[in-house]
MARZA-242499 format. One record per residue (C-alpha): residue number from 1; x, y, z. Coordinates in nm, 3 decimals, always signed. Layout:
<nodes>
+-----+---------+---------+---------+
:   k :      xx :      yy :      zz :
+-----+---------+---------+---------+
: NUM :       X :       Y :       Z :
...
+-----+---------+---------+---------+
</nodes>
This chain:
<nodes>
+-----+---------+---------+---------+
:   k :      xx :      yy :      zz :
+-----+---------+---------+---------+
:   1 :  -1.392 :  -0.066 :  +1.686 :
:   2 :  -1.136 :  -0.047 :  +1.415 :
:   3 :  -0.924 :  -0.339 :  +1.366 :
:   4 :  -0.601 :  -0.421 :  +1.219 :
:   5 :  -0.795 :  -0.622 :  +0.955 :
:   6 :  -1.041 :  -0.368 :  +0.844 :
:   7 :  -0.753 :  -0.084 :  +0.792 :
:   8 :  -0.568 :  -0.347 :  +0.574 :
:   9 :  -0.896 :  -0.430 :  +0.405 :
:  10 :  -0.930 :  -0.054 :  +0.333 :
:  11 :  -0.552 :  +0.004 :  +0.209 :
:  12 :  -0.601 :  -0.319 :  -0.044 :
:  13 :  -0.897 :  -0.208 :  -0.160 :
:  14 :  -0.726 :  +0.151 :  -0.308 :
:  15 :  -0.446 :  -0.030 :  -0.409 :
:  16 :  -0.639 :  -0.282 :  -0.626 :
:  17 :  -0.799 :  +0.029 :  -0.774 :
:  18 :  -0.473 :  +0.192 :  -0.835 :
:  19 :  -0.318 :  -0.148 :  -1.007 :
:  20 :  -0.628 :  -0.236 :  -1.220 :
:  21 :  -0.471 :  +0.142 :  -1.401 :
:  22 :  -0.161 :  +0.039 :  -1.437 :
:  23 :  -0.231 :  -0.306 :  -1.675 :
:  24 :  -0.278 :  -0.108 :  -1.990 :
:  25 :  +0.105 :  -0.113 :  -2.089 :
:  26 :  +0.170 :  -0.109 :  -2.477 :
:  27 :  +0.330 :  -0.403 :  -2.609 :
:  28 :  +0.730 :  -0.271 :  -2.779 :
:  29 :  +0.712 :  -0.444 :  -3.110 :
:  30 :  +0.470 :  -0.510 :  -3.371 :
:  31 :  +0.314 :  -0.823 :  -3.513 :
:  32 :  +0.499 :  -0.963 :  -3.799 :
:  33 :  +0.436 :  -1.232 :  -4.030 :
:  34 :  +0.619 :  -1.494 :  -4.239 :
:  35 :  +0.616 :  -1.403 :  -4.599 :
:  36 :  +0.327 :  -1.524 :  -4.833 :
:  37 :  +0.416 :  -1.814 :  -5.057 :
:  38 :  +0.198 :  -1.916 :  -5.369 :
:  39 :  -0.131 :  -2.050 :  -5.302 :
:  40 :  -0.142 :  -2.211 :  -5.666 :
:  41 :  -0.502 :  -2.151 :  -5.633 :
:  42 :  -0.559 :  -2.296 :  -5.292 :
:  43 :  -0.749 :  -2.047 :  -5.035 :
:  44 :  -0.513 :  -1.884 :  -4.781 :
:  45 :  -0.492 :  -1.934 :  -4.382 :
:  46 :  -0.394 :  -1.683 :  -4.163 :
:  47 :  -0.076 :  -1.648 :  -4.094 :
:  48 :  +0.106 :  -1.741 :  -3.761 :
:  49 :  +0.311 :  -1.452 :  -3.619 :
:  50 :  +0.691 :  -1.533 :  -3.572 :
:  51 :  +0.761 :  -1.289 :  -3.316 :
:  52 :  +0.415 :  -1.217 :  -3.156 :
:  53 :  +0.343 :  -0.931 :  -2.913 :
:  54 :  +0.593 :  -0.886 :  -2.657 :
:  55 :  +0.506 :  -0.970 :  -2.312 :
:  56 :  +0.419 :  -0.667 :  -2.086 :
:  57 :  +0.620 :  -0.512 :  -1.830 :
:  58 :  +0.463 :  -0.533 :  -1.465 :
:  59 :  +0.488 :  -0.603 :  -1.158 :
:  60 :  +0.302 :  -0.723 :  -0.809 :
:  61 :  +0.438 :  -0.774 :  -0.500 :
:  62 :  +0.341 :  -0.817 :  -0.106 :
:  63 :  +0.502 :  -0.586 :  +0.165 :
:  64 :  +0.620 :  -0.629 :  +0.493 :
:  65 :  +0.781 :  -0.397 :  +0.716 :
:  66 :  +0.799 :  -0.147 :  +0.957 :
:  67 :  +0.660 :  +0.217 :  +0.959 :
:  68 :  +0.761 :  +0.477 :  +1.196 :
:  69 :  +0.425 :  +0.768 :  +1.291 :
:  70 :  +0.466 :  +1.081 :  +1.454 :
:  71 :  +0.209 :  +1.058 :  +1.709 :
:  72 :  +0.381 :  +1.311 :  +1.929 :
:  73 :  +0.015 :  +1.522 :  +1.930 :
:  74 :  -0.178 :  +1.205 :  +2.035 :
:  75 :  +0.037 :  +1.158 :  +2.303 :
:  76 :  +0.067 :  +1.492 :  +2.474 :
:  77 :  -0.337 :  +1.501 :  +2.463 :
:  78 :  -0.297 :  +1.177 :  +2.674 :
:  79 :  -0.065 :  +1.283 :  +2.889 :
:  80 :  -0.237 :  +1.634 :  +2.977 :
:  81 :  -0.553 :  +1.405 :  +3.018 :
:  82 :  -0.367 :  +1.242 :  +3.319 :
:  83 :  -0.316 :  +0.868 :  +3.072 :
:  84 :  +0.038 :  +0.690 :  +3.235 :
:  85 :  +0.162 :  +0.552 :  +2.906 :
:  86 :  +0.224 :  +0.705 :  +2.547 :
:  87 :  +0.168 :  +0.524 :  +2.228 :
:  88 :  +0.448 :  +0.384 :  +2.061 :
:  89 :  +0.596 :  +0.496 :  +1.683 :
:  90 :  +0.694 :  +0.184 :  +1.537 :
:  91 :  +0.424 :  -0.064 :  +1.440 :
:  92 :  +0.431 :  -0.346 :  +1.230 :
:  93 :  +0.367 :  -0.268 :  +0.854 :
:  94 :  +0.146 :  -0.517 :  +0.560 :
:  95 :  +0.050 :  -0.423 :  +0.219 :
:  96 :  +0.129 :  -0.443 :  -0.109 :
:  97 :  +0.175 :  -0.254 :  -0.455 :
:  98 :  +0.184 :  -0.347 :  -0.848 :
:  99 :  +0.279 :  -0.143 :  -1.128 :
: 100 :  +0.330 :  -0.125 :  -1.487 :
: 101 :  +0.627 :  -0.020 :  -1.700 :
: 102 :  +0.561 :  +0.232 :  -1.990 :
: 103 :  +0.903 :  +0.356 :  -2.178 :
: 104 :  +1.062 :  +0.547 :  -1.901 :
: 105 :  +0.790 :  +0.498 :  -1.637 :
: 106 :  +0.594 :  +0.299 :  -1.390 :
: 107 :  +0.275 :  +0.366 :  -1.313 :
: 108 :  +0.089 :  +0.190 :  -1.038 :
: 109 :  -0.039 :  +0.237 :  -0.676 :
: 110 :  +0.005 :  +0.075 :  -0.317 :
: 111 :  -0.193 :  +0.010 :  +0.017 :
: 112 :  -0.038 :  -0.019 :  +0.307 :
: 113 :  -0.169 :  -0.113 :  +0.696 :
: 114 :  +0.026 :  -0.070 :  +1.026 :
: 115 :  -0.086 :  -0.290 :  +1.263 :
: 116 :  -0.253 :  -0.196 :  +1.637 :
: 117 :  -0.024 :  -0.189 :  +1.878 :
: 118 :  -0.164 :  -0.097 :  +2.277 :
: 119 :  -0.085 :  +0.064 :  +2.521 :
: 120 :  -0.244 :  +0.091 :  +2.933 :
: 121 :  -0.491 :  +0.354 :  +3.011 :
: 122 :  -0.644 :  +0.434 :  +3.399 :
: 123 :  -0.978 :  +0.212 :  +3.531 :
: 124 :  -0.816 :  -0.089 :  +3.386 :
: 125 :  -0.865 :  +0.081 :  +2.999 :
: 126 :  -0.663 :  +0.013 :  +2.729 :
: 127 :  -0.509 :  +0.282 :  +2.427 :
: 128 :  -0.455 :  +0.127 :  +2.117 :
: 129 :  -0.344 :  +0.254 :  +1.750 :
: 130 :  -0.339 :  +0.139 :  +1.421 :
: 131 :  -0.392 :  +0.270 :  +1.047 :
: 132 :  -0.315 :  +0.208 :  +0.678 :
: 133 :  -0.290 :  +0.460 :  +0.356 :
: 134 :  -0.348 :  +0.377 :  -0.008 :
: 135 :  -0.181 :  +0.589 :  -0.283 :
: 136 :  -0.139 :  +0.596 :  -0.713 :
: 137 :  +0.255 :  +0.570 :  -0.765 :
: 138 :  +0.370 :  +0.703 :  -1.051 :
: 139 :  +0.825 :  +0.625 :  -1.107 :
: 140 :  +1.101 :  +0.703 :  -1.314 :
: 141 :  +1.312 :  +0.409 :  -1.424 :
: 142 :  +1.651 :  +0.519 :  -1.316 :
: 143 :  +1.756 :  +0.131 :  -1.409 :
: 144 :  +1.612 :  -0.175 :  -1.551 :
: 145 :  +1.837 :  -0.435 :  -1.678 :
: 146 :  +1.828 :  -0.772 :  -1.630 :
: 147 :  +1.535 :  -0.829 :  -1.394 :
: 148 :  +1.679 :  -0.560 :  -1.169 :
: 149 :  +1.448 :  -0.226 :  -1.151 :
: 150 :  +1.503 :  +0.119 :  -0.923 :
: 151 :  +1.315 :  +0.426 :  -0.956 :
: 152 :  +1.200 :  +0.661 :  -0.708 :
: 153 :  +0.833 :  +0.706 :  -0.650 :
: 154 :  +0.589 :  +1.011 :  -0.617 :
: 155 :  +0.287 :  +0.891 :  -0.441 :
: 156 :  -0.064 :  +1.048 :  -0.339 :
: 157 :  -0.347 :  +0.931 :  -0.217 :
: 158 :  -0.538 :  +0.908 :  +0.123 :
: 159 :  -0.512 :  +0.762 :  +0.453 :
: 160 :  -0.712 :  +0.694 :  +0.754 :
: 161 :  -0.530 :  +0.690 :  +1.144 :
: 162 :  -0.784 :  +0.504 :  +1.445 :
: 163 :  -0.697 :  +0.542 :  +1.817 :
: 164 :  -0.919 :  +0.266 :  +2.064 :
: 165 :  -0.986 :  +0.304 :  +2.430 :
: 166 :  -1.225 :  +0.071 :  +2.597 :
: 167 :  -1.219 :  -0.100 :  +2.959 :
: 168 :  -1.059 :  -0.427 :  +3.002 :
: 169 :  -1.308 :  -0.569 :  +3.281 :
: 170 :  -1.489 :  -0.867 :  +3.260 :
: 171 :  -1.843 :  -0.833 :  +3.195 :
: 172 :  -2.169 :  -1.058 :  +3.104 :
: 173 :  -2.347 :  -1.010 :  +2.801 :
: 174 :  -2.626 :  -0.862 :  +2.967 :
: 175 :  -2.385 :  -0.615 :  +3.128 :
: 176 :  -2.279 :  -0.538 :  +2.747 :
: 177 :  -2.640 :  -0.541 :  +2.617 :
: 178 :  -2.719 :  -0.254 :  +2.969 :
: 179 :  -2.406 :  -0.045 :  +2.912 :
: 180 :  -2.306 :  -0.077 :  +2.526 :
: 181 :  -2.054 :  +0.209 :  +2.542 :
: 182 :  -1.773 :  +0.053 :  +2.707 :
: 183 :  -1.486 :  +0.176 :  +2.411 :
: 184 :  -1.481 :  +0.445 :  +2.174 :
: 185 :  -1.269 :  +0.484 :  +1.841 :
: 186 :  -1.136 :  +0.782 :  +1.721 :
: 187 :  -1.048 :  +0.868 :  +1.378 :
: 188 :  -0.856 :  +1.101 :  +1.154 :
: 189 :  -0.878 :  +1.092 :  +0.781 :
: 190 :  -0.697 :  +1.318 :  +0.525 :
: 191 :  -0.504 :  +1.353 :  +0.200 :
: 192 :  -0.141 :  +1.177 :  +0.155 :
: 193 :  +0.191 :  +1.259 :  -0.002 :
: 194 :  +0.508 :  +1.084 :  -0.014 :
: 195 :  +0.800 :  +0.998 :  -0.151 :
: 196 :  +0.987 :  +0.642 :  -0.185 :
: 197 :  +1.268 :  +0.432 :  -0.353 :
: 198 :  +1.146 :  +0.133 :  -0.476 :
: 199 :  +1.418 :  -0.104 :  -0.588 :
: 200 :  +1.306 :  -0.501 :  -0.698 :
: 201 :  +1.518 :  -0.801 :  -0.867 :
: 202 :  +1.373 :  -1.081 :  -1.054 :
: 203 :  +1.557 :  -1.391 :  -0.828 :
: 204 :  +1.411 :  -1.716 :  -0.938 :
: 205 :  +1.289 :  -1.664 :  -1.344 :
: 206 :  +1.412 :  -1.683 :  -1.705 :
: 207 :  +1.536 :  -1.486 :  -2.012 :
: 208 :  +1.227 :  -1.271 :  -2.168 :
: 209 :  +1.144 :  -1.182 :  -2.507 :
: 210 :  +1.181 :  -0.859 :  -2.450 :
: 211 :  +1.538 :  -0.749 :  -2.491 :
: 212 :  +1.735 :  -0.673 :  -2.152 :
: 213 :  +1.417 :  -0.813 :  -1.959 :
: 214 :  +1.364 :  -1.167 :  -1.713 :
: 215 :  +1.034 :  -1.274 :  -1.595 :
: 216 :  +0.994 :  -1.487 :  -1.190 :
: 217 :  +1.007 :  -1.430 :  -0.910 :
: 218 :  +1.086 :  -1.082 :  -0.773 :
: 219 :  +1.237 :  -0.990 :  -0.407 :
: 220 :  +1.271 :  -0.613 :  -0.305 :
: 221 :  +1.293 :  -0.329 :  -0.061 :
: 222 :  +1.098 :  -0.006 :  -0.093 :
: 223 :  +1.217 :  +0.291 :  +0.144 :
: 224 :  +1.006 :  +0.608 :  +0.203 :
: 225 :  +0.816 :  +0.877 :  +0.390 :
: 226 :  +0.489 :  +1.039 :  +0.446 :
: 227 :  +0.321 :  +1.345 :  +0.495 :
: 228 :  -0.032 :  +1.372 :  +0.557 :
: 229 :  -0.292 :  +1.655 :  +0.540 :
: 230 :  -0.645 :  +1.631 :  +0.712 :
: 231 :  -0.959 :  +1.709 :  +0.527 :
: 232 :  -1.179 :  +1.695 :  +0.839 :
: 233 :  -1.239 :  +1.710 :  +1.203 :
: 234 :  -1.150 :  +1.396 :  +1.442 :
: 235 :  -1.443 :  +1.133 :  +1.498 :
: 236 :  -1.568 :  +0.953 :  +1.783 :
: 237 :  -1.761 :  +0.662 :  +1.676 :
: 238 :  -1.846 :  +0.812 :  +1.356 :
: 239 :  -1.954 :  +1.151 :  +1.477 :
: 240 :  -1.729 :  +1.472 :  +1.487 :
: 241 :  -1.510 :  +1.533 :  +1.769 :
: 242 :  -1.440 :  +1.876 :  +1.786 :
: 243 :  -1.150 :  +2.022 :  +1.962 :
: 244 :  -0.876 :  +1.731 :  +1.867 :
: 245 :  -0.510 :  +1.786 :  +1.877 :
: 246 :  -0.363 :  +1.942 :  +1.538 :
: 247 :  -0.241 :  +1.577 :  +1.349 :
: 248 :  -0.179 :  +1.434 :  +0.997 :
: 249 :  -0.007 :  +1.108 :  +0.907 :
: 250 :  +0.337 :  +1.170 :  +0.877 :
: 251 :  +0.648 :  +0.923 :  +0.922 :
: 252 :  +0.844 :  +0.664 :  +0.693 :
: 253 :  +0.855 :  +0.342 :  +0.626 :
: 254 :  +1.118 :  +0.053 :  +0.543 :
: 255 :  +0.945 :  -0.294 :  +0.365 :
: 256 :  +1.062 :  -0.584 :  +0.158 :
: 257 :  +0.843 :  -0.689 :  -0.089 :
: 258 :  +0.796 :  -1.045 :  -0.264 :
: 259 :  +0.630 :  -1.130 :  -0.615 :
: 260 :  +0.579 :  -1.174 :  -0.936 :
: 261 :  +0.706 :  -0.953 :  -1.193 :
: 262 :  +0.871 :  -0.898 :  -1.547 :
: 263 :  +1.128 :  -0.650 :  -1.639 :
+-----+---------+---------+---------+
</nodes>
């Protein structure tokens, strides 16, 4: 059965892909050096730079939030099956993102999970839900001054949606071991798009070499939505379910986000 932890393990897992991208950022200014005095015949060292390379630009930060799904298809297939209860549309959102700043730009990516949230079913069975998404982000700076950065965000990626229903009886583990199949998960997986305002402040830091630019610690709020396409069939279990109700991860989301970053 999928868990809350495994779809988060799955959304970090793109977005550490997506990040590891994003670190290549060219330093602004070039290496300089004092000038050369006389060596009066003595053999030269290298010499120090003055300036150096300037820092680069980046960011990475956890999220925490809350992301609202259409799940309007799951639920009318439950209610025409003859389920009491519909699944909710707010669940409880972790995940994080990092970037890097190039001129104009940021470049990045983010992972996301919402967490399961449940739901009764007949025979004493249980419905739960739960997902997570992982995108490349790619911004605009509209500002970035100060420590304070906002740019809107095109993201794409992928995403994967679960739905649970098992029993809630008691049972012995010889009862388990003579009847394995007491739960099935279903699953829908398919390409993501979406768009989102990311907007972050550097709160606790200091003055950077670069011009304009602090380094700390960072707090902010990214704001977006979702629209999902599926690539595939639903799954039960691993194994296509055919005849599923028409569905693609769609919603939006609202998170803060907390961490290190210089701008």
């Amino acid at each position: 059965m999928k868990t809350g932890a495994q779809a988060l393990a799955f959304s970090i897992g793109v977005a550490c892909a997506a990040l590891a991208v994003s670190r290549s950022a060219h330093a602004d200014e070039p290496l300089t050096g004092p000038p050369l005095d006389e060596t009066k015949g003595k053999p030269l060292s290298p010499p120090a730079p003055v300036d150096g390379v300037t820092p680069k630009l980046a960011g990475l930060n956890v999220l925490a939030g809350v992301v609202f799904v259409d799940l309007g298809p799951l639920n009318d297939r439950l209610t025409t099956s003859g389920y009491p209860n519909k699944l909710p549309m707010a669940f409880p959102l972790i995940g994080g993102q990092g970037f890097g700043l190039f001129s104009r730009f940021t470049i990045g990516g983010s992972g996301s999970a919402f967490l399961s949230r449940s739901v009764n079913a007949p025979n004493n069975g249980e419905v739960s839900a739960n997902g997570a998404w992982g995108t490349f982000d790619f911004g605009y700076q509209l500002v970035r001054m100060n420590g304070f950065l906002l740019a809107p965000v095109l993201s794409l990626g992928g995403y994967g949606m679960f739905m649970s229903i098992h029993s809630k009886d008691e049972s012995t583990f010889s009862d388990v071991l003579a009847s394995p199949r007491r739960g099935t998960t279903l699953s829908n997986h398919g390409l993501l798009g979406g768009l989102s305002l990311m907007a972050n402040l550097i709160v606790l830091g200091k003055p950077s070499t670069v011009r304009t630019a602090r380094t700390g610690l960072s707090l902010g709020l990214r704001v977006g939505g979702l629209y999902g396409f599926p690539y595939r069939e639903w799954q039960a279990d691993g194994v296509e379910a055919e005849g599923g109700p028409k569905f693609g991860l769609r919603g939006g989301y609202l998170a803060l986000s907390l961490g290190a970053g210089h701008w």
